[in-house]
SEBA-220104 format. One record per residue (C-alpha): residue in three letters; x negated, y, z negated. Coordinates in nm, 4 decimals. Example, Ala and Ser with C-alpha at 12.3 -4.5 7.8 and 13.67 -1.06 7.14 Angstrom:
<sites>
resn,px,py,pz
ALA,-1.2300,-0.4500,-0.7800 $
SER,-1.3670,-0.1060,-0.7140 $
</sites>
This chain:
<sites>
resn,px,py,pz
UNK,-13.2077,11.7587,-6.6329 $
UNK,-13.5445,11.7759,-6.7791 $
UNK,-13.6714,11.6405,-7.1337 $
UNK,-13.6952,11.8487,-7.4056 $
UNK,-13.8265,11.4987,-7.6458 $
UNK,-13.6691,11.4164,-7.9726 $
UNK,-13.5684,11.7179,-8.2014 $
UNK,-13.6031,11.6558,-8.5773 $
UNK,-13.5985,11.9479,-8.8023 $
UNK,-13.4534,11.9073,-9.1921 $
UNK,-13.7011,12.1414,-9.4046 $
UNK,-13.6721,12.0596,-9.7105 $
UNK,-13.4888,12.3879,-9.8690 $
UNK,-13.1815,12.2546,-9.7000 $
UNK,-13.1625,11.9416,-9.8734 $
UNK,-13.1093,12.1996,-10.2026 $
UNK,-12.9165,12.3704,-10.0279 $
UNK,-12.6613,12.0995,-9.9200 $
UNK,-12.6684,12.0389,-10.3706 $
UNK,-12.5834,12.4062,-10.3811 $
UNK,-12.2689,12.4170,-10.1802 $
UNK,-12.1399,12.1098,-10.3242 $
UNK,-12.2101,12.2312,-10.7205 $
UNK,-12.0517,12.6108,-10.5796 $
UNK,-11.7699,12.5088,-10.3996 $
UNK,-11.5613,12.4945,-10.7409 $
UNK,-11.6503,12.8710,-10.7988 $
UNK,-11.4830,12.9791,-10.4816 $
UNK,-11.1308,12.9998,-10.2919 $
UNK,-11.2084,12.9563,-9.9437 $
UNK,-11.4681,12.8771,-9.7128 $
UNK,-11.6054,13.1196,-9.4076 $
UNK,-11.7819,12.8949,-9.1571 $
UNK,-11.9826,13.1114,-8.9337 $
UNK,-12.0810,12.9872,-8.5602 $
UNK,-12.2326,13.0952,-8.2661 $
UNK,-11.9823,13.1560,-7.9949 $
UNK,-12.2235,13.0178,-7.7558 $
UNK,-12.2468,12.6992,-7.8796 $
UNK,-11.9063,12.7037,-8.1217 $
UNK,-11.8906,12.3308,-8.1005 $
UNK,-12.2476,12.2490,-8.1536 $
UNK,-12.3425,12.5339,-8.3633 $
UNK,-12.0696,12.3969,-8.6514 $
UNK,-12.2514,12.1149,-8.9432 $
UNK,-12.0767,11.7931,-8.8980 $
UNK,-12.1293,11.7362,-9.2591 $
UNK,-11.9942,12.0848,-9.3378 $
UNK,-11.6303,11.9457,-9.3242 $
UNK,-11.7474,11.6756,-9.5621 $
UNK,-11.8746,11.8980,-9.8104 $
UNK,-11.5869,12.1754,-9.7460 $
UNK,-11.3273,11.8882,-9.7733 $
UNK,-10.9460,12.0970,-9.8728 $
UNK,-11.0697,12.3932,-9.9136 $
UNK,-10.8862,12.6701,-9.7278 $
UNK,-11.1598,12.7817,-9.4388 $
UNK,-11.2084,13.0830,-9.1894 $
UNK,-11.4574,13.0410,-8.9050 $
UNK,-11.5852,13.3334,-8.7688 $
UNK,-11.6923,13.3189,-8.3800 $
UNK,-11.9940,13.5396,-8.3857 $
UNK,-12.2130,13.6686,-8.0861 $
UNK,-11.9006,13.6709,-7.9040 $
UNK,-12.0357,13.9716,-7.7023 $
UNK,-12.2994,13.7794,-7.5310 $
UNK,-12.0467,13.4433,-7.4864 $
UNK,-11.7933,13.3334,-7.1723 $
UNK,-11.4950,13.5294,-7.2677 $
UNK,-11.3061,13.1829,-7.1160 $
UNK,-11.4857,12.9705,-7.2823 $
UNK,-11.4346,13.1383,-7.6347 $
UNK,-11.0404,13.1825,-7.5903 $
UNK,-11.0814,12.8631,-7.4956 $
UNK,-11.2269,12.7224,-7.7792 $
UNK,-11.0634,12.9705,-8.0062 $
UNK,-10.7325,12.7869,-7.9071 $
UNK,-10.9002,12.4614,-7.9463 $
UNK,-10.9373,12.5432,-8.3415 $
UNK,-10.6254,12.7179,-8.3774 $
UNK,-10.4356,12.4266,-8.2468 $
UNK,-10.6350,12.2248,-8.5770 $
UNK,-10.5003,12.4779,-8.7742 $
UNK,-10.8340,12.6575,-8.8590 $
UNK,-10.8184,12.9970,-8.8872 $
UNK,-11.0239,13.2005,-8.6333 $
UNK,-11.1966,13.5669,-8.6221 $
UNK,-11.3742,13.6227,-8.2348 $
UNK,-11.6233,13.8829,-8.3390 $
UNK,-11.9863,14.0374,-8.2930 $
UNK,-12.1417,14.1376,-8.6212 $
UNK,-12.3783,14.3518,-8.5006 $
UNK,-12.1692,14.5955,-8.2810 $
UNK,-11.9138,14.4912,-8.5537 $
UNK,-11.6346,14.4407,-8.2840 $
UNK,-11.3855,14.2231,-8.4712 $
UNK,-11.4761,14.1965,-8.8151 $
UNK,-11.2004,14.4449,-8.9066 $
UNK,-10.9383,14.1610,-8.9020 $
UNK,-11.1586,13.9164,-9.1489 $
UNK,-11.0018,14.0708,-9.4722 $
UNK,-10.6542,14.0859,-9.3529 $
UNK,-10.7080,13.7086,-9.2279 $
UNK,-10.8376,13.6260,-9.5846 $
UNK,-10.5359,13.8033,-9.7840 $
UNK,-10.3185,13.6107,-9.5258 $
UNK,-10.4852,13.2652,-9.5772 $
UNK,-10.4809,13.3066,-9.9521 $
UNK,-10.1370,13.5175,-9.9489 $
UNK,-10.0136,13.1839,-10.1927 $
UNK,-10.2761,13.2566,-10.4466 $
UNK,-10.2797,13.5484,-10.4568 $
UNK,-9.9112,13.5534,-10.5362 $
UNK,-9.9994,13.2841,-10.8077 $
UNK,-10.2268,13.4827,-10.9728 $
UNK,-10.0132,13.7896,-10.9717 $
UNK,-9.6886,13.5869,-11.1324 $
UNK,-9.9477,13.4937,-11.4043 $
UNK,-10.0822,13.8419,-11.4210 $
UNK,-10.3814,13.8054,-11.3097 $
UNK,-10.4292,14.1291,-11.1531 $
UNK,-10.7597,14.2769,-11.0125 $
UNK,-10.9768,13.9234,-10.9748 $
UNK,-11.1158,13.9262,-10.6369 $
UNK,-11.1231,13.6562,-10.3857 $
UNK,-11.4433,13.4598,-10.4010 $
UNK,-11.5622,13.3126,-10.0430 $
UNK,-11.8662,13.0940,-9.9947 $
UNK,-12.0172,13.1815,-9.6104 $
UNK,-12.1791,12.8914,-9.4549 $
UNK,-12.3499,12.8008,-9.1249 $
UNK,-12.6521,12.6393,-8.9669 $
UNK,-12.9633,12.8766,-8.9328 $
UNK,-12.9558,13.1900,-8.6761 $
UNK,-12.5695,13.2090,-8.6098 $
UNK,-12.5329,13.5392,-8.8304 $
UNK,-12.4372,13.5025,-9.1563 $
UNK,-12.6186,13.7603,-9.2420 $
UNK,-12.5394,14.0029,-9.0500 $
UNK,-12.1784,13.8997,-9.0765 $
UNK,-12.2299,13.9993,-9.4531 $
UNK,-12.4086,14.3166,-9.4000 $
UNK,-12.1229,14.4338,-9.1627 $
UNK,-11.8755,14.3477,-9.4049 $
UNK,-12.0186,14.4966,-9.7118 $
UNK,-12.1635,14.7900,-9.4845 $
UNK,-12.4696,14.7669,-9.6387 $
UNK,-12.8716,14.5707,-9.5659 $
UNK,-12.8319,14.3658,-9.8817 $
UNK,-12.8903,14.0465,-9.7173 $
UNK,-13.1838,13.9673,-9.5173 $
UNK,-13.1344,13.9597,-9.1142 $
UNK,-13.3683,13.7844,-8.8577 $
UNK,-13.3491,13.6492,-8.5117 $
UNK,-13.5390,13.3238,-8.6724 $
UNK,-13.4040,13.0152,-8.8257 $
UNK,-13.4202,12.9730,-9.2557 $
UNK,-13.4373,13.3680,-9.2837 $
UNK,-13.1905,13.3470,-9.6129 $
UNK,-13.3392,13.1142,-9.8868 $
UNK,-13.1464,13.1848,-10.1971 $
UNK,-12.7900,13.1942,-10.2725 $
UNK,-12.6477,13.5797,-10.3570 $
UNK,-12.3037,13.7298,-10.3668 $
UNK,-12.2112,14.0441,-10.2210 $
UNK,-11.8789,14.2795,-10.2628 $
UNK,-11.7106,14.3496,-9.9327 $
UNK,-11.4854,14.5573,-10.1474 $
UNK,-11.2798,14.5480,-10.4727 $
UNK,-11.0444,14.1998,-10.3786 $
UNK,-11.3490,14.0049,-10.1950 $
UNK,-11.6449,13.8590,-10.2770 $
UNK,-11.9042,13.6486,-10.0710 $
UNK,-12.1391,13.4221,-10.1719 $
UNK,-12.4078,13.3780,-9.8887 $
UNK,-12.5851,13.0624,-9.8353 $
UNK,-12.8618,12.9417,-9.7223 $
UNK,-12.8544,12.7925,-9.3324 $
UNK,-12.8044,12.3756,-9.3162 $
UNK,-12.9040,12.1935,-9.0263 $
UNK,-12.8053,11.8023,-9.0781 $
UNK,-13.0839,11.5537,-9.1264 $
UNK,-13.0984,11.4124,-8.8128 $
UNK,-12.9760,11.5196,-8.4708 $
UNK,-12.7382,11.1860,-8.3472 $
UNK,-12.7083,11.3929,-8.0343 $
UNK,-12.9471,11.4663,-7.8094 $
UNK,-12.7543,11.7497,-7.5977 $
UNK,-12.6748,11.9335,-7.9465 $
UNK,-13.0277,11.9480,-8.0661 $
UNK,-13.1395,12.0906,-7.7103 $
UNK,-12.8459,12.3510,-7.7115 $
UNK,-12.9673,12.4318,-8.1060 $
UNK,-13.3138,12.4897,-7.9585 $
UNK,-13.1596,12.7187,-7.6993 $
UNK,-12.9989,12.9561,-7.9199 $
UNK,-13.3347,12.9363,-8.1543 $
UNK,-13.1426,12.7539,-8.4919 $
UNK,-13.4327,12.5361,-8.4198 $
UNK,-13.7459,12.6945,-8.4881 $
UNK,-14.0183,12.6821,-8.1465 $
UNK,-14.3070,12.5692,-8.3106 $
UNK,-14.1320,12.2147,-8.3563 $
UNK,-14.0335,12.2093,-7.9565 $
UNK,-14.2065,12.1954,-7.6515 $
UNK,-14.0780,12.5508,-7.5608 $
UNK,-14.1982,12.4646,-7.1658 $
UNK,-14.0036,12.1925,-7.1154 $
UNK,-13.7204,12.3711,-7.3288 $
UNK,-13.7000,12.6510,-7.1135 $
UNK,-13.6709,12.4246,-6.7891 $
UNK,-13.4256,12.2531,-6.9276 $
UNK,-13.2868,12.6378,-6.9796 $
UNK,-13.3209,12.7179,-6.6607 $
UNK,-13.1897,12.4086,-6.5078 $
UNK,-12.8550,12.4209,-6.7240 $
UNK,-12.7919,12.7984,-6.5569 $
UNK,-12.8674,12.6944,-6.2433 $
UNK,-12.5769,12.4249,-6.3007 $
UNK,-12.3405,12.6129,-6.4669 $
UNK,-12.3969,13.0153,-6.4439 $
UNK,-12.6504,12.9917,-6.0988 $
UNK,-12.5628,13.3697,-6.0425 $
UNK,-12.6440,13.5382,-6.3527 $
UNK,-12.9767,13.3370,-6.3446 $
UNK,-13.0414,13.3819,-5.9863 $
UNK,-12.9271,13.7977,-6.0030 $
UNK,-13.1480,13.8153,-6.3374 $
UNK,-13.4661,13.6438,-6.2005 $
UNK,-13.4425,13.7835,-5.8181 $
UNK,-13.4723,13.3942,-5.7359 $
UNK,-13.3421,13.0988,-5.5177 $
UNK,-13.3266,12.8043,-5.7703 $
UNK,-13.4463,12.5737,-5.4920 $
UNK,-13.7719,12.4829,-5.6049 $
UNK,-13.9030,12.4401,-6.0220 $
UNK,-13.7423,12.7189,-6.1731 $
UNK,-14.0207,12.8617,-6.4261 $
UNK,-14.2753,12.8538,-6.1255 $
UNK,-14.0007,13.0863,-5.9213 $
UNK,-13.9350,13.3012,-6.2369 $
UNK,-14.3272,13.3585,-6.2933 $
UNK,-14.3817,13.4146,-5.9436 $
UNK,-14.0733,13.6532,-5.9124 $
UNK,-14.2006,13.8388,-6.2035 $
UNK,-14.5289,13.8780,-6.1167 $
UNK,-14.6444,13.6358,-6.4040 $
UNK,-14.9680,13.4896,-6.2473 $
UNK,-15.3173,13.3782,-6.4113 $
UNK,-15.6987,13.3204,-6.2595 $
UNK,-15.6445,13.1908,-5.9280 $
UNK,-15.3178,13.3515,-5.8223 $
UNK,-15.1474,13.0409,-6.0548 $
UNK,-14.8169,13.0651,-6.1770 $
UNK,-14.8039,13.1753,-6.5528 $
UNK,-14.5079,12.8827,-6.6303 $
UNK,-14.5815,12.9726,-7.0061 $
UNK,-14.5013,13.3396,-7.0060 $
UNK,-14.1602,13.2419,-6.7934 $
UNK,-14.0912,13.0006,-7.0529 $
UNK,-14.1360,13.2429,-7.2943 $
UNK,-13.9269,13.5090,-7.0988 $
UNK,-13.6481,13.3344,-7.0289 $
UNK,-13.5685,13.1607,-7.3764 $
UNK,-13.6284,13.5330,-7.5489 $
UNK,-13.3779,13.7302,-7.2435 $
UNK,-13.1261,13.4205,-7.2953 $
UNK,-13.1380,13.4037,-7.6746 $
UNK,-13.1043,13.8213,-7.6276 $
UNK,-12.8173,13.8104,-7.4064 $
UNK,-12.9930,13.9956,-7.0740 $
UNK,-12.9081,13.6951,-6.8363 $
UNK,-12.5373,13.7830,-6.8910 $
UNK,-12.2691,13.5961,-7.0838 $
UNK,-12.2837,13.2324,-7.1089 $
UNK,-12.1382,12.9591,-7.3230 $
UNK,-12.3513,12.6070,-7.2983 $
UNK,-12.0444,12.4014,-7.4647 $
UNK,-11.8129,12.2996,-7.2398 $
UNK,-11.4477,12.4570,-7.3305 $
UNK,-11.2183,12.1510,-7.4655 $
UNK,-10.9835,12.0581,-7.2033 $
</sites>
């Protein structure tokens, strides 16, 4: 498999940020951790259940759309199992975010009846929605409140500022800021977090990242890549995908940067065809 080199990314907005989510947790009931179903393992904070400690929690399994369908009932069952509650979804077609309020009434059913013994009709359910950079909280949050309030990109540290948003007249979420951890212990996570582009490209070698891409398909999804690409996978697989693609510079050379660049942007998009890169729990 090749090298990507040492991944270390920890701007320094997410050190206030990891401040902000411990001085808000007291304002809110519950906890939605949003995840990339691609990576649902890898794409989760370790520190996140740290900071979260007891508080009730949701995780919402976004992108599913573009993810194994095995893998992610796999790992759906995998949390379930821990006793995490779990929505499967894609925000941005918005296929299965209708069950994320009933799930929260459910979670919270005991509070709710709390607060309705002591009267307390009419407060609405406050949420904090968490994640690492690029998994979709915000468009998880536009979906639900049906609106562009926050603001949605396909790059990492998009949403800087805490803000909450009405999903309707019993829920409230307060969106946060992405946090990556301060240092990646693992190198396989920190290459599969460059993958999915949580980790921004100008702090990787986006050549060697996309070989190490392409050499991952060829392992575990070698049809999709080969059926997407029109190639063999015998010999260095950007050189096959420029040359398939007609990506060539002075000389009749291979243009390995452009197939870099093409195949991290049709993965990241979804055009290869569904993949998970963490392996289901067994």
């Amino acid at each position: 498999m090749s090298e990507v080199g040492n991944i270390q990314w920890f701007p320094g907005h997410m050190t206030k940020t990891r401040r902000l989510i411990e001085a808000d947790l007291k304002m809110v009931d519950a906890v939605v951790e949003v995840t990339d179903a691609r990576i649902p393992e890898s794409s989760r904070n370790p520190i996140m259940d740290e900071l979260v400690g007891s508080k009730p929690r949701i995780m919402i399994m976004n992108k599913c759309d573009v993810a194994d369908e095995k893998a992610t009932a796999a790992w759906r069952k995998y949390y379930e199992n821990k006793g995490i509650c779990v929505i499967v979804c894609d925000c941005r077609s918005g296929k299965g975010v209708n069950r994320f309020v009933p799930a929260v009434k459910n979670l919270l059913s005991e509070l709710i009846e709390r607060r309705r013994s002591r009267g307390m009709i009419g407060k609405a359910l406050r949420l904090m929605v968490v994640g690492i950079p690029n998994v979709g909280k915000s468009s998880f949050i536009n979906r639900m409140a049906n609106s562009k309030k926050t603001k949605v990109g396909d790059r990492p540290g998009v949403t800087r500022g805490k803000q909450w948003v009405s999903i309707d007249k019993d829920v409230e979420l307060l969106d946060m800021p992405g946090i990556l951890w301060p240092k990646f212990d693992d190198a396989d996570v920190a290459q599969k977090l460059s993958f999915t582009g949580a980790i921004k490209d100008e702090v990787v070698d986006t050549a060697a990242l996309a070989r190490a891409l392409g050499e991952r398909l060829l392992r575990d999804y070698p049809e999709l890549l080969k059926a997407r690409y029109k190639i063999s996978g015998e010999t260095e697989i950007l050189t096959e995908i420029a040359k398939a693609r007609g990506m060539l510079i002075s000389g009749g050379e291979p243009d390995t940067e452009r197939a870099a660049a093409a195949l991290l942007d049709e993965f990241r998009g979804g055009k290869i065809g569904r993949i998970t890169l963490d392996d289901p729990p067994v």
